[in-house]
Legacy VTK file of the C-alpha trace (Angstrom):
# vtk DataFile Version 3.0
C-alpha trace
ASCII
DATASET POLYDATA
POINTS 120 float
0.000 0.000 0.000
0.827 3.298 -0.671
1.759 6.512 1.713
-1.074 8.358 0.001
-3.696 5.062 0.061
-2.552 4.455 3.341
-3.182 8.271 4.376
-6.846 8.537 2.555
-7.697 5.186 4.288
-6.750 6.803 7.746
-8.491 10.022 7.046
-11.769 8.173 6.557
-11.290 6.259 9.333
-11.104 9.313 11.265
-14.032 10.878 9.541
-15.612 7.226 10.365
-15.149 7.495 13.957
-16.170 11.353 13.896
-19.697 10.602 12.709
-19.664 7.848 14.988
-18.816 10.193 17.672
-21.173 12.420 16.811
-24.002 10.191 16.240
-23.202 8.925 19.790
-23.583 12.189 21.405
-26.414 13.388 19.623
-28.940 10.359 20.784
-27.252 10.660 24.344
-28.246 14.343 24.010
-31.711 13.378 21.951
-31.991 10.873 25.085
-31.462 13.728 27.803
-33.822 16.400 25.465
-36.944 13.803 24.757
-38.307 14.036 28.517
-37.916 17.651 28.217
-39.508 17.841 24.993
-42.438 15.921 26.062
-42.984 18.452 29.268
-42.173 21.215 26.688
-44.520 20.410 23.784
-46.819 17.360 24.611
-48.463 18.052 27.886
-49.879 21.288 26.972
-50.877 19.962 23.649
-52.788 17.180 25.647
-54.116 19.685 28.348
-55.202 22.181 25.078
-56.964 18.991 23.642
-58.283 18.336 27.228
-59.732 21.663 27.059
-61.585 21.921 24.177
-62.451 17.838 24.345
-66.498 17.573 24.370
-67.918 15.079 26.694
-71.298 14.570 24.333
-72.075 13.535 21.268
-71.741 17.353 19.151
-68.815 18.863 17.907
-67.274 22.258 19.048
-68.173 24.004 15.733
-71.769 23.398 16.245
-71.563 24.235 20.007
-70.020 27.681 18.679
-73.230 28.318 16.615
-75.663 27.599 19.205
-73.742 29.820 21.129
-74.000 32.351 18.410
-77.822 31.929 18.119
-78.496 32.141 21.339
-76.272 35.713 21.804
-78.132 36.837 18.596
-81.450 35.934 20.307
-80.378 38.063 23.526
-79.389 40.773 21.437
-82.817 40.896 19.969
-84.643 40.407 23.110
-82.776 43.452 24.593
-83.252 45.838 21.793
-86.594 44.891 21.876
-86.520 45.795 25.681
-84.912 48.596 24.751
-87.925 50.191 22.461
-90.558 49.211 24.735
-88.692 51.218 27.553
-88.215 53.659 25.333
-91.815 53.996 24.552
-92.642 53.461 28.553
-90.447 56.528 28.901
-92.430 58.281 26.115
-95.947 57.765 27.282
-95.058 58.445 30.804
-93.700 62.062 29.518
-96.977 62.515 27.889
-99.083 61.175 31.114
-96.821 63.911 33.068
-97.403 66.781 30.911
-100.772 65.685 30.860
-100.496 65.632 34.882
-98.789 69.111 35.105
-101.528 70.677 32.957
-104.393 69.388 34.813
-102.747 70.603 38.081
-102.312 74.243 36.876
-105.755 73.912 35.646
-106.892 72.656 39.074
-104.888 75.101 41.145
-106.180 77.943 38.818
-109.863 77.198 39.258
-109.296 76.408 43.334
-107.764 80.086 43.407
-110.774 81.017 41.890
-113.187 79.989 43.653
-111.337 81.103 46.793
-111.050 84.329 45.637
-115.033 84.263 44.695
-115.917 82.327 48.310
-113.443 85.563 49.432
-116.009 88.624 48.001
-119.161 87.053 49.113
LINES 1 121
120 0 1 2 3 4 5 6 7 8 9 10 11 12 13 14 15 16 17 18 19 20 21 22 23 24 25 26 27 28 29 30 31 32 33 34 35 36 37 38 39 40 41 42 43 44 45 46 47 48 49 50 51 52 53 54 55 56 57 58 59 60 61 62 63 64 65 66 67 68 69 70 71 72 73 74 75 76 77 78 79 80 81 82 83 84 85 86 87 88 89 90 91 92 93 94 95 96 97 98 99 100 101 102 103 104 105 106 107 108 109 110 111 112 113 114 115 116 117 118 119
């Protein structure tokens, strides 16, 4: 053999037993970082899927649009609250100015007639 065959079969030997090296401390590192990685990435993906697991029979889409009616529904409900108070509000204006107007018209004639019962 050859000084330069004998020199490229000793350089890939030692590229050989580089990778080898390498490859041996990455899956004692991969062996160290998997634990980690599952506290790191799976648990919370398990307690997220925990979370938005359903414990009947529908999905979570169509729980979201029941939900949705049901919010439309109370918005209707209160802006129909809303214009029947506000119409309350109107009539009991009315019924007050109605009120005020009668009570001048009262206290008027009462003055009146005191003032008459007064002269005789």
């Amino acid at each position: 053999m050859t000084d330069t065959t004998q020199a490229a079969l000793l350089g890939a030997g030692a590229v050989c037993g580089a990778l080898l090296a390498i490859l041996g401390l990455l899956a004692a590192i991969w062996k160290v970082a998997l634990p980690w990685l599952r506290e790191q990435i799976v648990k919370p993906v398990q307690v997220t899927r925990d979370h938005v697991a359903n414990s009947h029979q529908t999905n979570l889409r169509a729980d979201i649009d029941a939900l949705a009616a049901q919010i439309a529904e109370v918005k209707t409900t209160g802006d129909d609250t809303s214009r029947a108070v506000a119409r309350i509000g109107g009539q009991l204006d009315a019924h007050l100015i109605s009120a005020s107007t009668t009570d001048a018209a009262v206290h008027a004639r009462l003055v009146a007639l005191e003032t008459r019962q007064e002269n005789t």
